[in-house]
C-alpha positions as CSV (number, residue, x, y, z in Angstrom):
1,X,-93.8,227.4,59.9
2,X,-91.3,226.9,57.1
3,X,-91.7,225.4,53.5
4,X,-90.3,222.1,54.1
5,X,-92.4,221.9,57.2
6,X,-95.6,223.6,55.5
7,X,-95.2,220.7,52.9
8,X,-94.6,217.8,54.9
9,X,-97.6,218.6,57.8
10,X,-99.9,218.7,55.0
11,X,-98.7,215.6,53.1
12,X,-98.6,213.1,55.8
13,X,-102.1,215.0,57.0
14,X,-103.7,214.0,53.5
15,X,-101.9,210.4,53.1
16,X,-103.3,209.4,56.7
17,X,-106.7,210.4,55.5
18,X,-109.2,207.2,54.2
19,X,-108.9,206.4,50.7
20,X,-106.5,208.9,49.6
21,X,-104.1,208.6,46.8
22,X,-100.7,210.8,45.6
23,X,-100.3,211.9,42.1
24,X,-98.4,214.0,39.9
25,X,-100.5,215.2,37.3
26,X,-98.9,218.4,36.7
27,X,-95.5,216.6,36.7
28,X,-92.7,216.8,39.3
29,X,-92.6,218.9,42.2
30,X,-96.7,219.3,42.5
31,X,-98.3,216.7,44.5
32,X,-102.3,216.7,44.4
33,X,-104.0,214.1,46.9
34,X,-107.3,212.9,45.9
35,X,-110.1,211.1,47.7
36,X,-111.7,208.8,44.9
37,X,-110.3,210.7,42.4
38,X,-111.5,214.1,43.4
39,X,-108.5,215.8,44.3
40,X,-108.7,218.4,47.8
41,X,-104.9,219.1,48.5
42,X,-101.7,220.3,46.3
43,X,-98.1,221.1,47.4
44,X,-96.0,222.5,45.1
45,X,-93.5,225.8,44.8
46,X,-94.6,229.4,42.9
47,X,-91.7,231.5,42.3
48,X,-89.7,229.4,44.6
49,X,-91.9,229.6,47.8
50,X,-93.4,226.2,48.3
51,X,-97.7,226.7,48.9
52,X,-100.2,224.4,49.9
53,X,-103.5,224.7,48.2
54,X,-106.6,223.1,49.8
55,X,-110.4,223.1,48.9
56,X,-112.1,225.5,51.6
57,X,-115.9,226.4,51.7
58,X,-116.3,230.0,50.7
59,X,-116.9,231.9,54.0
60,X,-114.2,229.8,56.1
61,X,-112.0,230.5,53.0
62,X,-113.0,234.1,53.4
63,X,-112.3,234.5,56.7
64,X,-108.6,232.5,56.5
65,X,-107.8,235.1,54.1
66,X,-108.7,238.3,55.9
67,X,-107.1,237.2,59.6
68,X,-103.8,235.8,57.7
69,X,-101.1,237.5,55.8
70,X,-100.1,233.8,54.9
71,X,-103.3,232.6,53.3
72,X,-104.5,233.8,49.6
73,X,-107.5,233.3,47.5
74,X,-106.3,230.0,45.9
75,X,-103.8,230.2,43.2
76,X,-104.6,228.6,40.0
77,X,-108.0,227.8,41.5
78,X,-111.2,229.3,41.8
79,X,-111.0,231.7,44.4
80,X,-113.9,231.0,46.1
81,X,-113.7,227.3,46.3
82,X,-109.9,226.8,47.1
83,X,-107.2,228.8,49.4
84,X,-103.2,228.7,48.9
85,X,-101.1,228.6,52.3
86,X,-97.7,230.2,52.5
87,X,-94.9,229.7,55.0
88,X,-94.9,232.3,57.8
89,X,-95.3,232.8,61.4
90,X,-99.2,232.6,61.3
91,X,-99.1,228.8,59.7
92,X,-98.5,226.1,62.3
93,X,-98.9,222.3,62.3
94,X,-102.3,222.5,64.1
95,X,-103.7,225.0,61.1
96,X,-102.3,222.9,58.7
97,X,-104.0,219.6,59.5
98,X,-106.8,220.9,60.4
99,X,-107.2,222.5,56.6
100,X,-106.2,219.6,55.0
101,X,-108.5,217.3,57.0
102,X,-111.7,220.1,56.1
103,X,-111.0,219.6,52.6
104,X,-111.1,216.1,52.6
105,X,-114.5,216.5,54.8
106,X,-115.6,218.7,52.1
107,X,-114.5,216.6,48.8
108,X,-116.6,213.3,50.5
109,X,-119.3,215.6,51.5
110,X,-119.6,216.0,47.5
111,X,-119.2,212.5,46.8
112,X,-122.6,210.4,46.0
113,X,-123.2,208.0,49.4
114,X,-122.3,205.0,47.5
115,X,-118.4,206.1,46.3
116,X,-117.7,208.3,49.9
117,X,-114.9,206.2,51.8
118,X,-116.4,207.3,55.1
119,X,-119.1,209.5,56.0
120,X,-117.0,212.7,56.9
121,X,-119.7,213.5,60.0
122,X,-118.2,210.3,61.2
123,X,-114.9,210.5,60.4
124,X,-114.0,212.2,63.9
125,X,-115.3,209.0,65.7
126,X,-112.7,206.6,65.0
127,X,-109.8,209.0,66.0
């Protein structure tokens, strides 16, 4: 998968997700998407390679990075929490929204019952 491709899978992944909202806290060119204001996606471009980061639970995180040459520890992240994609032949579209969609599950799985949008065990049953 390429850059452009890499970025728009997981933007219109995270804008289709409940509740979610695009900002630009870090200024232009970095998108972060945020589920009640807990943010679980960012696009943007290191060294002029545009890179998805996503919130990942450690040992999934773990494993991503050992079986791909395309995934990282996350990059300006904690490396344990959060993984950085990169374009490459190992990425595809599938990956991509699946990752994006687990972080989402994750954030809301954070979120006190009262403030989560949806309960992510359920979020499968309306697709």
């Amino acid at each position: 998968m390429d850059g452009r491709a890499l970025h728009e899978v997981a933007a219109r992944t995270a804008s289709a997700l409940p509740a979610t909202e695009e900002t630009q806290p870090f200024g232009e060119g970095a998108f972060v998407y945020k589920v009640v204001g807990k943010m679980f996606v960012m696009t943007s471009v290191l060294r002029g390679v545009p890179i998805v980061n996503l919130k990942c639970a450690p040992p999934h995180g773990a494993a991503l990075v050992r079986d791909h040459d395309e995934i990282t520890p996350g990059w300006h992240m904690n490396k344990r929490h959060w993984i950085t994609l990169a374009p490459g032949p190992g990425i595809d579209e599938t990956l991509v929204e699946d990752l994006v969609a687990n972080a989402w599950e994750l954030v809301v799985a954070g979120l006190p019952r009262a403030r989560r949008p949806l309960d992510p065990a359920r979020r499968h049953d309306t697709d």
